[in-house]
Each structure stands twice: as C-alpha cells, then as structure tokens.
N, C-alpha and C positions, 0 to 999 in steps of 0.2 A: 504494500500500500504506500498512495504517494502523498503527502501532505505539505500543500505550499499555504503559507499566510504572507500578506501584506501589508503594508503600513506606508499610510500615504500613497498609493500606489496611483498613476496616470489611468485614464479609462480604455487608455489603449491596451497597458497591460492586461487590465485586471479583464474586458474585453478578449486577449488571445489567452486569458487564462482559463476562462468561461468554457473557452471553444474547445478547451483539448480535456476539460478537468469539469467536476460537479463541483458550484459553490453552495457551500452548505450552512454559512453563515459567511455576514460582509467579511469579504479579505482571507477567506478561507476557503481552499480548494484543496479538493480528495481526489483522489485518481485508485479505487481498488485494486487493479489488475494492469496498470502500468510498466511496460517492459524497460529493462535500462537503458535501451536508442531512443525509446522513445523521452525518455527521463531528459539524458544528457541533451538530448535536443531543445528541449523546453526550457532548462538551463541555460543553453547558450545563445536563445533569444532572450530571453530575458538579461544575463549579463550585456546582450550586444544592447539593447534600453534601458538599461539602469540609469548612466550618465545621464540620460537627456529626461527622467522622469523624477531622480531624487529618493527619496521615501528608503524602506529597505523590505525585501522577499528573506523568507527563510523557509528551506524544504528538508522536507525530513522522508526517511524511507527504511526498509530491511536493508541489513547489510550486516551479514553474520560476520563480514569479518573485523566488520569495526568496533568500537566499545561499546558495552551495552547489546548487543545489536541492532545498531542505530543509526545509520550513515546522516550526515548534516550537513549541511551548505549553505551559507548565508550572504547576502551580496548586500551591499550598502552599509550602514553605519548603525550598531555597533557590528563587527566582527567577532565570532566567538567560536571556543575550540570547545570540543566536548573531553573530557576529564574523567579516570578512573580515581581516586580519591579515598583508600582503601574500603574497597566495596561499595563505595556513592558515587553516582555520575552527578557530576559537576559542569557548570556553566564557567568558563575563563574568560574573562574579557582582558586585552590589554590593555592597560594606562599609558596613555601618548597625551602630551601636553597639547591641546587645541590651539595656546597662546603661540605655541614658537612655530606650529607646522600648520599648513593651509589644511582646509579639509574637503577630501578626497575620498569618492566612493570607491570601496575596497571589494574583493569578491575573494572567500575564502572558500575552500573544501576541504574537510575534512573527512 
C-alpha cells in the first residue's frame, strides 16, 4: 500500500495525485495495490513540481527491507530520516540554521 499526504500542495498536484491515487481525506492519497514503477514514477513527477509549487509531499509504503518495514520519502521542507532507536522508530529531522543558509526544497529517500 501507497500512502502520499500533502501540505500546501498546488491543484495541479494534488489534481495528478487524484488521477493515479484515491483521496480519502484533503491531502491524503492511498494507492492499495501500487507496483514500485509505478511508485517511482509518481515520485519523480512530483519531485520534477515541487520547486514550482512549494508546500511538502510525504509517501510512505512496504518495504521489508527498510526499518520498521516502512520505506519513506519526503520532498520539501522539513526532510526526515526514519530511525531505529532501540526498538522505536523514530522521526530525525536535521537542525540547519535558516538564518545563515537560503531555503531550498530538499527531496530525501530513504
């Protein structure tokens, strides 16, 4: 199962998100039976419009081989790693000083 949420998200998005995915609440799109081309692909439209719509996507899905089994991938601000913890999965954000560095939409995978 594939699970994208939005925040802020342009209508164009949230539009091509509609089209390939069930929203099941605002900002929230499920995909049951989503194969991983078809994943990665939905992925890399959305990173290719992040820049020009702002806000931030984060999707989540199986993936046995990652912690938890839980693969995650987040584009826009904040970025976060997913953390074993002894035995607790944990949410990591890093601390970057806004003041000294411009801010720039990021696209992490984990």
């Amino acid at each position: 199962m594939v699970v994208i949420v939005t925040r802020d998200a342009a209508d164009r998005t949230r539009g091509f998100l509609a089209s390939c995915l069930l929203e099941i609440a605002p900002g929230v799109y499920v995909g049951p039976r989503m194969n991983p081309a078809v994943r990665e692909r939905v992925w890399a439209v959305l990173c290719e419009w992040q820049p020009l719509t702002g806000g931030s996507v984060v999707m989540t899905w199986n993936d046995h081989r990652a912690i938890g089994g839980l693969g995650l991938a987040v584009l826009g601000t904040p970025p976060v790693t997913l953390v074993d913890l002894d035995g607790v999965f944990l949410l990591h954000k890093s601390l970057k000083s806004s003041r000294l560095e411009p801010k720039s939409p990021e696209s992490k995978v984990v």
